[in-house]
C-alpha positions as CSV (number, residue, x, y, z in Angstrom):
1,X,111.8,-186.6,148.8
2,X,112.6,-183.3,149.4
3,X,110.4,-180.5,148.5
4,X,111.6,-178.1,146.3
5,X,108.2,-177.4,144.6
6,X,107.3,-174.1,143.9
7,X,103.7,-172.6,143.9
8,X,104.9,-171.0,140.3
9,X,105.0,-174.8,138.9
10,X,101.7,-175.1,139.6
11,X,100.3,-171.7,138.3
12,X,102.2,-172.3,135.0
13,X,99.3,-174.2,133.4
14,X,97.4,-172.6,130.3
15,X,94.2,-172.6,129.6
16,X,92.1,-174.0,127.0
17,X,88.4,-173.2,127.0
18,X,85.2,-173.1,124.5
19,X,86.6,-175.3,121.9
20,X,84.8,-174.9,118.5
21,X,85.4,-177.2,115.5
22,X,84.5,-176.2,111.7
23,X,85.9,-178.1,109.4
24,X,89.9,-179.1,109.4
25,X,90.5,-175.7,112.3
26,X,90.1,-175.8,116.3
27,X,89.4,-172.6,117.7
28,X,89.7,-171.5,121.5
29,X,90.4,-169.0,124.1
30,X,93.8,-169.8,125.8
31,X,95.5,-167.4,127.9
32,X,98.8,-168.5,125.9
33,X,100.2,-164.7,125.9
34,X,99.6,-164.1,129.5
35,X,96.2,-163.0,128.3
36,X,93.0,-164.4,127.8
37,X,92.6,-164.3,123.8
38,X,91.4,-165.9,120.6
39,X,93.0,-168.7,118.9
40,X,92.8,-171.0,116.3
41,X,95.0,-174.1,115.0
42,X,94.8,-177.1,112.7
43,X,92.7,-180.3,113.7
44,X,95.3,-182.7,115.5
45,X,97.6,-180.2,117.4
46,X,99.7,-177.0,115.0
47,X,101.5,-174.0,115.9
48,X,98.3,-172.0,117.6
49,X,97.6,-168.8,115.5
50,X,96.5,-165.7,117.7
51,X,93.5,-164.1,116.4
52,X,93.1,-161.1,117.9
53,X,95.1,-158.0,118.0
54,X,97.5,-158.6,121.7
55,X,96.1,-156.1,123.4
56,X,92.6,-157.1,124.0
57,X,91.7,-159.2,126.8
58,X,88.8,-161.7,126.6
59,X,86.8,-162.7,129.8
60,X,87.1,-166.3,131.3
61,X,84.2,-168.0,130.1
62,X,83.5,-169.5,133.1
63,X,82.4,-166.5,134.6
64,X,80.5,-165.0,131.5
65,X,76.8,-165.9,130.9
66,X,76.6,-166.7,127.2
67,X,79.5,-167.6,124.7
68,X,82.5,-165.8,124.4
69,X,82.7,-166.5,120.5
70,X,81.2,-168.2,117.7
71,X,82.4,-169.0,114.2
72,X,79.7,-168.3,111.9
73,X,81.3,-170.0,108.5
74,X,78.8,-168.9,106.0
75,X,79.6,-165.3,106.8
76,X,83.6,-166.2,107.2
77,X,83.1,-164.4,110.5
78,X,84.0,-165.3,114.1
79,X,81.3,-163.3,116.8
80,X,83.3,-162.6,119.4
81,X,81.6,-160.6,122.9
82,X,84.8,-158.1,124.3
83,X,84.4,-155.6,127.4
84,X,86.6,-152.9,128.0
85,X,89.8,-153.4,130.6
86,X,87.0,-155.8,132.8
87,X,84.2,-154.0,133.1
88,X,81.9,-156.9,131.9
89,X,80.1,-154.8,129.7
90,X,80.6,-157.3,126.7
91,X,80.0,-155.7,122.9
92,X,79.4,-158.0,119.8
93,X,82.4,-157.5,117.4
94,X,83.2,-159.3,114.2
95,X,86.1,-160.2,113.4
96,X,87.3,-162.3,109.8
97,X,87.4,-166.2,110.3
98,X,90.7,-166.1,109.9
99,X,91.5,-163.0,112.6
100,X,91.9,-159.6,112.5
101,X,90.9,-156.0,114.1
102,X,87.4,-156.0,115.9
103,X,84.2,-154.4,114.5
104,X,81.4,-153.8,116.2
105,X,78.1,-155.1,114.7
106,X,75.8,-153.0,115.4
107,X,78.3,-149.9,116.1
108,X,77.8,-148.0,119.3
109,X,73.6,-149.1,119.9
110,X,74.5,-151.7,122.6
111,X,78.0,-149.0,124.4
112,X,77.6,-149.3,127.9
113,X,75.6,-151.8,128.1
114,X,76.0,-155.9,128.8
115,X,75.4,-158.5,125.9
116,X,75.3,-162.1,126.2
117,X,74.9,-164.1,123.1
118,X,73.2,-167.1,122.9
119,X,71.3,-170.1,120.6
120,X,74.0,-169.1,118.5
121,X,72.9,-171.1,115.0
122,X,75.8,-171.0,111.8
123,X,73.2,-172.5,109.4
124,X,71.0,-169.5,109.7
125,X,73.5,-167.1,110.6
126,X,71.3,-166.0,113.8
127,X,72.0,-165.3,117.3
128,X,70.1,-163.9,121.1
129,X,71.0,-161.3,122.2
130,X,70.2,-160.9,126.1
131,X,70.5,-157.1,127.0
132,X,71.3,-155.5,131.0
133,X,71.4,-151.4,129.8
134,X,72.6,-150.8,133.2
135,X,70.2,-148.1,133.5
136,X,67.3,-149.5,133.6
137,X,66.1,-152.7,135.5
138,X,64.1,-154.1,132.3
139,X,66.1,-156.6,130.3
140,X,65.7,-156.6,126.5
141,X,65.5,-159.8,124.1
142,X,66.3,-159.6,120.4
143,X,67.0,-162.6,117.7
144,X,69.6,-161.2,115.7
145,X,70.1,-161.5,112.1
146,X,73.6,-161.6,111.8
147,X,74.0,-161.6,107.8
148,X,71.0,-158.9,107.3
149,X,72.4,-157.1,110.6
150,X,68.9,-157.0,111.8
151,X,67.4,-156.5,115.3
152,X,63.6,-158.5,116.1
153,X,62.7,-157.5,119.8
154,X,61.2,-160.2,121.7
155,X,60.4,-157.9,124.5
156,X,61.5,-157.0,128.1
157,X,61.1,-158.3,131.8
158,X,62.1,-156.9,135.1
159,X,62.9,-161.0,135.8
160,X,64.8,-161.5,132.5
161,X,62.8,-163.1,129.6
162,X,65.9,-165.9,128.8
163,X,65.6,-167.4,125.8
164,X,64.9,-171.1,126.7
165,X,64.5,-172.5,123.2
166,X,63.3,-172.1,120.1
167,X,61.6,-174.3,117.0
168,X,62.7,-175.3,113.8
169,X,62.2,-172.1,111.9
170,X,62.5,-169.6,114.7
171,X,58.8,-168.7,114.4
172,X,58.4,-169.8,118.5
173,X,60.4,-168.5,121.3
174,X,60.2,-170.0,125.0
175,X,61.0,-167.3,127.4
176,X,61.6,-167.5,130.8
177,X,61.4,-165.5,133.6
178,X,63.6,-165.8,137.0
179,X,63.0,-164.7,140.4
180,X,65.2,-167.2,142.8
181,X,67.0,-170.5,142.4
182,X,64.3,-173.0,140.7
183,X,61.0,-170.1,140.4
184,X,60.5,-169.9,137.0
185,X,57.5,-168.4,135.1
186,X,57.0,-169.8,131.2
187,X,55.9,-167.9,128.4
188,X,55.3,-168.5,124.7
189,X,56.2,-165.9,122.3
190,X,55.4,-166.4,118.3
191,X,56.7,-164.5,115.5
192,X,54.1,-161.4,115.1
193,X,52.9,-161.7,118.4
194,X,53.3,-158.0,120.6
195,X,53.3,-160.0,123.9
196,X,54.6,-163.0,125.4
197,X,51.9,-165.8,126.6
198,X,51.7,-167.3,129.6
199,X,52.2,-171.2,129.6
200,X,53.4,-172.4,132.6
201,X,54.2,-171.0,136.5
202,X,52.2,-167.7,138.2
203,X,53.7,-164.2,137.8
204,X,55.2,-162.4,140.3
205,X,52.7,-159.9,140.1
206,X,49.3,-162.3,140.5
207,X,51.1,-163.9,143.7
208,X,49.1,-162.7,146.8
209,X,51.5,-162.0,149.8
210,X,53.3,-164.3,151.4
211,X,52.6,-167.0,148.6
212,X,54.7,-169.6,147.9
213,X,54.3,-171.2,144.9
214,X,56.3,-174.6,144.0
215,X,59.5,-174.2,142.4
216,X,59.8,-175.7,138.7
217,X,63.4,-174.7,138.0
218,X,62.6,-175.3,133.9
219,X,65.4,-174.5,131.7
220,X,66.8,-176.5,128.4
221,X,63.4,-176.3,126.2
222,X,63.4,-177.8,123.0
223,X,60.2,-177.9,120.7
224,X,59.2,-181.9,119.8
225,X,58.6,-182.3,116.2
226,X,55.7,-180.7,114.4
227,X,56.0,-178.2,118.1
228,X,53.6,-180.5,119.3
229,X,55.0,-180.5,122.9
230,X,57.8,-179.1,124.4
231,X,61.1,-181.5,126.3
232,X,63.0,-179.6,129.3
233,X,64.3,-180.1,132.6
234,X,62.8,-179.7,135.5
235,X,62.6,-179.9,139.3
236,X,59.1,-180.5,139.6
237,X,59.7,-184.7,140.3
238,X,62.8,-184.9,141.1
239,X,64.4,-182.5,143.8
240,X,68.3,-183.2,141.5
241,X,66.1,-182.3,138.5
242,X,64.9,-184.8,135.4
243,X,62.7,-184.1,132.3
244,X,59.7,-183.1,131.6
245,X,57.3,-182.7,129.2
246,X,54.6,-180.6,127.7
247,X,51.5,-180.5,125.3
248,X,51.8,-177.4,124.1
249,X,47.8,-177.7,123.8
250,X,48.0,-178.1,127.5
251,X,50.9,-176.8,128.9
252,X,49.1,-176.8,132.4
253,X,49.8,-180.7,132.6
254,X,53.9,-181.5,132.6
255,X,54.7,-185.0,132.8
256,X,57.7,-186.7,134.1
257,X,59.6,-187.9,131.6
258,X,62.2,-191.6,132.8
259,X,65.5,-192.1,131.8
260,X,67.2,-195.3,130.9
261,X,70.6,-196.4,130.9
262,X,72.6,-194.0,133.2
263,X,75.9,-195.3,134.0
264,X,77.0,-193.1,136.4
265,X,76.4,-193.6,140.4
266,X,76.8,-191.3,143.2
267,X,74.9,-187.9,144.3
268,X,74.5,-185.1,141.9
269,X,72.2,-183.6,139.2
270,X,71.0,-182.4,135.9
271,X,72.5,-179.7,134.0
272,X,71.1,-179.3,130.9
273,X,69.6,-181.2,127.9
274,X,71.0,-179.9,124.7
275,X,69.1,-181.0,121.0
276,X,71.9,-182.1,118.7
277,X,70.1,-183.1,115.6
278,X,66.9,-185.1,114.5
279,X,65.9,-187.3,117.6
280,X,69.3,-186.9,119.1
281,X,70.1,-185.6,122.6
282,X,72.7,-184.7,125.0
283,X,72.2,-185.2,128.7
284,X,75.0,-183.3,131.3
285,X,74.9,-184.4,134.7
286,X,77.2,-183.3,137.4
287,X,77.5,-186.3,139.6
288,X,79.9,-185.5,143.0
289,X,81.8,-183.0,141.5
290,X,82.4,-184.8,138.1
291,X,81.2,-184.3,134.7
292,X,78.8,-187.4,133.0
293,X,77.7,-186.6,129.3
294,X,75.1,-188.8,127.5
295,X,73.4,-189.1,124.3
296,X,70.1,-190.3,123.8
297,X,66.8,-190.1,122.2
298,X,63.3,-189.7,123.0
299,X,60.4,-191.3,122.5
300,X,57.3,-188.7,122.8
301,X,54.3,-191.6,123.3
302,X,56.3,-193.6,125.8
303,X,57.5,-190.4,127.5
304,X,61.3,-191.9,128.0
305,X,64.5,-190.7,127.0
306,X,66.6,-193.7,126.4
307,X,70.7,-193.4,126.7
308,X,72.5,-194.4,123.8
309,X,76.4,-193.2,124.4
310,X,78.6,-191.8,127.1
311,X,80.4,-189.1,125.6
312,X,82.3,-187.7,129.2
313,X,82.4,-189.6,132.2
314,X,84.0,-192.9,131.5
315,X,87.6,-193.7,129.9
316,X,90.2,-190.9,129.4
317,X,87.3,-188.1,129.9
318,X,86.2,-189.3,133.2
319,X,87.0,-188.0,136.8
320,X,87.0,-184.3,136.0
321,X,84.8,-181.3,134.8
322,X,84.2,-180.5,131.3
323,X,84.7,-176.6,130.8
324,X,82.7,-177.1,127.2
325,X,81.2,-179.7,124.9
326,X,80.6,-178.1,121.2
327,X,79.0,-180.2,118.8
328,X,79.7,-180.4,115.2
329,X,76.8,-181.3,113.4
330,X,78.5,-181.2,109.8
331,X,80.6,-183.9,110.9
332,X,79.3,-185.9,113.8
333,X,81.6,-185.5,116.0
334,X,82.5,-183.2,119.9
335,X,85.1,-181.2,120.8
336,X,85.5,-181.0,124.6
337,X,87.4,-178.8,127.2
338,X,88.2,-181.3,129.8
339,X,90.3,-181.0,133.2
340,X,91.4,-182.8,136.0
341,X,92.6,-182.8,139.5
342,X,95.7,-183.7,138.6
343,X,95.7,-182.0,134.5
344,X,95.7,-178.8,133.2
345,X,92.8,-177.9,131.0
346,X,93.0,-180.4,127.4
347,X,91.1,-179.9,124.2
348,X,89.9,-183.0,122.5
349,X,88.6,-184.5,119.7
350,X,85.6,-187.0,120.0
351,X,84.4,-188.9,116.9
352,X,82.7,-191.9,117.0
353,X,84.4,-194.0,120.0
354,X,88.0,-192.3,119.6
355,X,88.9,-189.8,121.6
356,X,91.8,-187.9,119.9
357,X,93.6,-185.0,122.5
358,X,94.8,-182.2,120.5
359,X,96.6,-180.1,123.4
360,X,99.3,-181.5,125.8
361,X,99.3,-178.9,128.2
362,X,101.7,-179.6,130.9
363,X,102.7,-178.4,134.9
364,X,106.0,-177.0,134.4
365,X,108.6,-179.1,136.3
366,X,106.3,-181.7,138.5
367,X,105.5,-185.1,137.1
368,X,101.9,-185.7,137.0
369,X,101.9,-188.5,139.1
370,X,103.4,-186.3,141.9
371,X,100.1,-185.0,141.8
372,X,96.9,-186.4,143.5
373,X,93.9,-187.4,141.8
374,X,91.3,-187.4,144.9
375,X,88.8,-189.5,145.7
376,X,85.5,-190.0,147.1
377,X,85.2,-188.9,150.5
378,X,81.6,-188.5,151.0
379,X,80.0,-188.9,154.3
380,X,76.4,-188.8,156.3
381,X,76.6,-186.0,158.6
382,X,74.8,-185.7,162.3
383,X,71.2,-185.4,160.6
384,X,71.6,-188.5,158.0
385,X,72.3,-185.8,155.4
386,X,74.6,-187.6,152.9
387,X,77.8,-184.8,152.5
388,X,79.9,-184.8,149.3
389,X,83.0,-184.8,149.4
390,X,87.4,-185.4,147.9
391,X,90.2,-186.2,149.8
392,X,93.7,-185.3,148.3
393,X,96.4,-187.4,149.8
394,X,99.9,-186.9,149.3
395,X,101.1,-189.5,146.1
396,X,103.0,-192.1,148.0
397,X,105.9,-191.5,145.6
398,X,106.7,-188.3,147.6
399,X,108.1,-190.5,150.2
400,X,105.7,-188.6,153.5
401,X,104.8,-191.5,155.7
402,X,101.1,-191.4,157.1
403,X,99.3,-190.0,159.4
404,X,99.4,-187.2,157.4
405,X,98.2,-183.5,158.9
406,X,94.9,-182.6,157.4
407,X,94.0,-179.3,156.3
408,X,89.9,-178.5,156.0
409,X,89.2,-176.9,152.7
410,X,85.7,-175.6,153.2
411,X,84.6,-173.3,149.6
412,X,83.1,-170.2,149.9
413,X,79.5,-169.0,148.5
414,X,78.1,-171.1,150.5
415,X,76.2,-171.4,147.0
416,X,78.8,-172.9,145.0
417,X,81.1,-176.1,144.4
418,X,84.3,-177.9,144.8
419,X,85.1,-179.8,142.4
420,X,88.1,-181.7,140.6
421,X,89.1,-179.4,138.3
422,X,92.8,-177.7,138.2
423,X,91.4,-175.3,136.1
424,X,90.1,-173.3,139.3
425,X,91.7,-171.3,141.4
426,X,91.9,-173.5,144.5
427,X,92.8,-176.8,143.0
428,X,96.6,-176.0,142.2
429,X,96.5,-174.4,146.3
430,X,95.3,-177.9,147.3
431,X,98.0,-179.8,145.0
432,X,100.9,-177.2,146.7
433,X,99.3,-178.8,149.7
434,X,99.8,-182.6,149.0
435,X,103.1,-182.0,147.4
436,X,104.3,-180.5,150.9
437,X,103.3,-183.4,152.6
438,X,99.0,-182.4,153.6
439,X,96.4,-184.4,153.2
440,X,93.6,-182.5,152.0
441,X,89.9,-182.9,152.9
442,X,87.1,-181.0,150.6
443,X,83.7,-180.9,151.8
444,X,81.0,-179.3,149.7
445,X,78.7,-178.5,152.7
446,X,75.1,-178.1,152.8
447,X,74.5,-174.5,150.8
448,X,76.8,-176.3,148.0
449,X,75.4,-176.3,144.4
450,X,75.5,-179.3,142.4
451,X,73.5,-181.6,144.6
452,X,69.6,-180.4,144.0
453,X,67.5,-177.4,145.2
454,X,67.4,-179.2,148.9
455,X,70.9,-178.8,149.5
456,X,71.1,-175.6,147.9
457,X,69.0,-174.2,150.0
458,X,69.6,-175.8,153.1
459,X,72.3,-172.9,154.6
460,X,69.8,-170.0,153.7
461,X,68.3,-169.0,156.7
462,X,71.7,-168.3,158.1
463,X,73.5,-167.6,155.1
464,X,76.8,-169.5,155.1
465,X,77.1,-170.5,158.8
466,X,74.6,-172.9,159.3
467,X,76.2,-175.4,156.8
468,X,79.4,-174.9,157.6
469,X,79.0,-175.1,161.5
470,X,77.0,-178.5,161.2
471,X,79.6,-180.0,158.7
472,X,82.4,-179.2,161.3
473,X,80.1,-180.8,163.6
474,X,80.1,-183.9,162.2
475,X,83.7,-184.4,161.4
C-alpha cells in the first residue's frame, strides 16, 4: 500500500474530556472550535451547544489539579475554573446551566492567584477550594458555600493541607500534608476547631536530621459510617498501593484492608478509591498502562472490600485509559471519557450493563484498522526487574512485510508514563510511525510512574539516566 498518510490525519482528532451527566444533558470540554471550551448536548448524541463565549480558552484537564467544571443544578449554575491566555492562574466563575458570560464568584479576592476546586458536592451546593497566592509559600483551604457565597478557612500549610475527605455532614475534614512522592502527614480538622490534629505520619518539623521515616502515600479518605474509622489507600503493605483502614479512636493502628474479585492481571497499581453512595465503592487501578474500574463494598468487621462490577477494563471500555469517570448518583448510572491506541477520545454512557457511546469521533481519512492497537511487550531486564512495556506493529493490511525497522520510544520525566492513549501527544507520532511502515517499541523504564513507589524511585539517584541506560542495556 502506498503511503500517502499525512501527520494532519492524525492530529485531526477532537477531544472529549470530563464528562458530566445531569439529567437528560451531557456536558464536556472539547476543543471542537480549535479551542478548548465548554459544551453541552442531549443524552444519546445532538448538535453540541457551546457554552462559553469563543474567546475564552479552558485548560486541558489533564494537566490541571482539580475539575475544570461542575454543574451545580440546584443553583442552575455550571462552576467553571478559567486562567487568563495560560497562565494557570485558574478563577472560579459562574456561568448559567444553560451558558453564558463568566462571573466571578467571589469577584477579584482570589486575582492572581491559583484555585483548584475540589469534593465538589451538587446536593449541598459546596465546594474546596485549594489556594497557591503565588506570593507566599503557605497554601490556604476553604469549604465554599456556593449558594450563601461563603468562605470557612480550614487553615494553611507550607506542605499543602489537601483535602483528603470529608463526612457526611461536612463537620470532619481529613487534611493532608505532602513532602515527596508517598510522605504524607494526616491530620483531623472538625468544624470549630482553630487547628488541625495530628492523626497519622510525623511532621516535618519533629523529624531529627537525616530521618527517614516510612512512606504511607495515603490519599482517597472516606469516613465509615457513624465516622467510626476512616477507608483510604495506602502504601504502607503493598509497595503498588491497597487499602487501609483506621479507628479513628486509634488512628496510630492502620490495618490492611484485602480485596476480592480483581479481574485484571498484569503489573500496575492503585489510583484512587472513590465513595459513590451508601456502602458502594469505586476502585481505579492502572494495570500496564490500561485503565481497570471496579465497584465494590466493604465490610468494616471483616476488613475486606469485595468487588462486585467492572465498570472499565473489560468489553468495549477495555485496552485504553479513561480520561474521567463521573458518577450520577440521581440515576445510577457513569459517564466515562475513554481512549485508545487506535481511538480518539469517546464519551459514553454506562447504565447498568449497557454501555451506550454518545460521541463518534473519528481520524480524518485513515480507517481505524490501519491503525495499531499494541500489545504487551513487557520484559525482565538484566537485574530480574520486570519492565513494562507496548509494541506497535504496523496493521498487516498495510501490505509492509516483516522484519520491520524498530524505532525506541523511550518517555520523558523519567517520572511519568506511556500509555495507550491517542489522546496524548506521542501516540498519534507513534501511529505516523506504523502507518509508514515502523514497528514501534515503548518501554516505560525504571523512573516510570504507574508501577508502585519502587519503580518510581528507582532512576532517582541519577535522575533520568540510570533507568534509561540499564533499559537499553537489556534490549
Amino acid at each position: 500500500m502506498p503511503n500517502t498518510f499525512r501527520i494532519e490525519s492524525l492530529l485531526s482528532a477532537r477531544l472529549f474530556m470530563s464528562p458530566q451527566i445531569v439529567g437528560d444533558r451531557v456536558y464536556f470540554i472539547s476543543d471542537l472550535s480549535g479551542r478548548l471550551s465548554l459544551y453541552a448536548m442531549n443524552k444519546g448524541g445532538s448538535v453540541p451547544e457551546p457554552l462559553l463565549p469563543s474567546d475564552i480558552a479552558l485548560h486541558n484537564p489533564t494537566l490541571m489539579g482539580g475539575v475544570p467544571f461542575y454543574v451545580f443544578p440546584k443553583l442552575k449554575k455550571i462552576l467553571v475554573m478559567i486562567d487568563r491566555d495560560g497562565d494557570e492562574n485558574y478563577q472560579p466563575y459562574f456561568i448559567p446551566i444553560d451558558g453564558g458570560i463568566p462571573e466571578p464568584v467571589f469577584g477579584d479576592q482570589f486575582k492572581g492567584q491559583q484555585v483548584h476546586a475540589h469534593h465538589c458536592d451538587p446536593d449541598k451546593n459546596t465546594a474546596f477550594f485549594q489556594i497557591d497566592p503565588r506570593t507566599s509559600p503557605l497554601h490556604q483551604t476553604y469549604r465554599v458555600d456556593l449558594q450563601k457565597l461563603k468562605l470557612e478557612d480550614l487553615g494553611t500549610s507550607l506542605y499543602g493541607n489537601w483535602v483528603a475527605g470529608v463526612n457526611k455532614d461536612h463537620t470532619k475534614f481529613i487534611l493532608l500534608d505532602s513532602y515527596t512522592a508517598g510522605d504524607h502527614v494526616v491530620y483531623i480538622r472538625e468544624r470549630g476547631d482553630r487547628e488541625r490534629t495530628l492523626l497519622y505520619g510525623k511532621p516535618i518539623e519533629a523529624r531529627d536530621k537525616g530521618e527517614e521515616v516510612p512512606l504511607n502515600s495515603i490519599h482517597s479518605c472516606h469516613f465509615t459510617p457513624r465516622d467510626k474509622g476512616l477507608l483510604f489507600v495506602t502504601s504502607l503493605f503493598e509497595d503498588t498501593y491497597g487499602l487501609g483502614y483506621m479507628k479513628l479512636s486509634k488512628p496510630e493502628e492502620i490495618q490492611p484492608v484485602q480485596i476480592k474479585g480483581v479481574m485484571h492481571k498484569g503489573m500496575g497499581e492503585l489510583e484512587y478509591l472513590e465513595h459513590l453512595r451508601e456502602n458502594r465503592y469505586l476502585l481505579s487501578y492502572n494495570i500496564d498502562g490500561c485503565s481497570w474500574v471496579y465497584e465494590g463494598t466493604f465490610d468494616e468487621k471483616k476488613l475486606v472490600f469485595k468487588i462486585t462490577k467492572n465498570i472499565i477494563g473489560k468489553g468495549t471500555l477495555s485496552n485504553g485509559v479513561v480520561q474521567s469517570l463521573h458518577y450520577d448518583k440521581q440515576r445510577n448510572r457513569y459517564i466515562a471519557s475513554f481512549s485508545t491506541a487506535n481511538s480518539p477520545t469517546q464519551l459514553y454512557l454506562l447504565e447498568g450493563r449497557r454501555v451506550k457511546p454518545q460521541t463518534n469521533e473519528r481520524i480524518l481519512g485513515i480507517p481505524k484498522e490501519l491503525l495499531s492497537a499494541g500489545e504487551d511487550a513487557s520484559y525482565v531486564s538484566h537485574d530480574g526487574l520486570r519492565i513494562s512495556a507496548r509494541l506497535y506493529l504496523p496493521a498487516k493490511k498495510l501490505g509492509y512485510a516483516a522484519p520491520y525497522p524498530v524505532i525506541f520510544y523511550i518517555h520523558g520525566g523519567p517520572q511519568s508514563q506511556e500509555r495507550p492513549n491517542f489522546a496524548w501527544f506521542s501516540m498519534p507520532l507513534i501511529q505516523f510511525f506504523t502507518l509508514n511502515g515502523f514497528a514501534v517499541f515503548v518501554p516505560n523504564v525504571r523512573g516510570s510512574s504507574g508501577y508502585g513507589l519502587k519503580i518510581y524511585e528507582a532512576s532517582r539517584p541519577r535522575l533520568g539516566r540510570q533507568g534509561q541506560t540499564r533499559s537499553r542495556r537489556r534490549l
